[in-house]
C-alpha positions as CSV (number, residue, x, y, z in Angstrom):
1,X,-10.4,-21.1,61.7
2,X,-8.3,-22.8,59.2
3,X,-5.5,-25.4,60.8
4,X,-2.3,-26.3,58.8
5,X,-3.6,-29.4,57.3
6,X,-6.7,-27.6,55.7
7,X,-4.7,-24.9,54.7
8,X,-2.5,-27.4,52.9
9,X,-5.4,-29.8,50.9
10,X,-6.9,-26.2,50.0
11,X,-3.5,-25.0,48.3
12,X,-3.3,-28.7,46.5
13,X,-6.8,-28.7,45.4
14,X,-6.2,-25.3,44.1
15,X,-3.1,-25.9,42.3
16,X,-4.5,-29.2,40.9
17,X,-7.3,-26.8,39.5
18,X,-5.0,-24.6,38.5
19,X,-2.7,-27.6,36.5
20,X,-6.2,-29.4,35.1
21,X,-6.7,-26.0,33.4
22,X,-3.7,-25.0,32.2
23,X,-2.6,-28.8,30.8
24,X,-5.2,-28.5,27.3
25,X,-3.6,-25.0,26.9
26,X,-0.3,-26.5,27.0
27,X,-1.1,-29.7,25.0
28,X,-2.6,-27.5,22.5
29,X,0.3,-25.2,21.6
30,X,2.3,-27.9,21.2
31,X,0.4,-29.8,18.8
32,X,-0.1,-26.1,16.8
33,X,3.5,-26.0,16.8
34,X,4.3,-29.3,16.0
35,X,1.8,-29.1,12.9
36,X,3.5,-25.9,11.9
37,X,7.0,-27.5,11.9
38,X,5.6,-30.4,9.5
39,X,3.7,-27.7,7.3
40,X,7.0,-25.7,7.3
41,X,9.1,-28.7,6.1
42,X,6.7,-29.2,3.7
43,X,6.7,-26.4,2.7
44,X,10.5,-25.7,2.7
45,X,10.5,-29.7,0.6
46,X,8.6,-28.0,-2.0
47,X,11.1,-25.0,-2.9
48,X,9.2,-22.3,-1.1
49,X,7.7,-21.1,2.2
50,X,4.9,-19.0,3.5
51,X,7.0,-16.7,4.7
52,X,8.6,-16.4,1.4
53,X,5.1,-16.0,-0.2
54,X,3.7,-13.6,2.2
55,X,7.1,-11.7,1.1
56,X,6.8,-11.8,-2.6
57,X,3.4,-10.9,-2.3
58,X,3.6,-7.9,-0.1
59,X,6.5,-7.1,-2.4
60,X,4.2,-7.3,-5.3
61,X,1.6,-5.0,-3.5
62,X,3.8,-2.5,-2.6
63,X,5.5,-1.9,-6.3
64,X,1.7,-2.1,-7.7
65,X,0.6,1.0,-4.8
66,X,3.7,3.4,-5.3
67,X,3.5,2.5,-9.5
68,X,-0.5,3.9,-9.2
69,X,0.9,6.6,-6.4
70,X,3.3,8.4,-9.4
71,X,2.1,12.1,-10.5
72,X,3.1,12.8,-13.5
73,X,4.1,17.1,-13.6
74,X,1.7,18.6,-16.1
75,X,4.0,21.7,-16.5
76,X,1.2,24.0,-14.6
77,X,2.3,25.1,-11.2
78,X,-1.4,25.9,-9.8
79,X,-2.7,22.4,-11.0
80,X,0.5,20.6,-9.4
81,X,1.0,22.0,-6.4
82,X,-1.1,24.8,-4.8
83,X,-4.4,24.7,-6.6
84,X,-6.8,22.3,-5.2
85,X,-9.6,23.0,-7.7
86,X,-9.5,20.3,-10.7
């Protein structure tokens, strides 16, 4: 049977465990994010961020699609609309 005092070192050891694990996680993400705020005024330093490429670009993309996306009418209802034969 488990007294008070085990019961006790058991939930230390196990939070300790728990902590040890956790702690590179933690340390991690805050050296990803600290990295990303230097790239970010770096970026921002030089006139333009990836955000505001990633923009631009997926503005680009999306004019180039519905530009190749246009049908022209031919003037021939069958071949426009119902007719699915070429």
């Amino acid at each position: 049977m488990i007294n008070q005092s085990n019961r006790a070192r058991f939930a230390f050891v196990a939070l300790s465990i728990i902590a040890a694990a956790a702690l590179p996680a933690i340390a991690h993400n805050a050296m990803s994010r600290a990295t990303e705020s230097l790239l970010q005024d770096n970026a921002t330093a030089n006139g333009e961020t990836r955000e505001t490429q990633y923009l631009e670009a997926s503005a680009a993309a999306m004019a180039k699609m519905m530009r190749n996306m246009q049908v022209r009418p031919t003037g021939d209802v069958d071949r426009d609309g119902a007719d699915s034969d070429p």
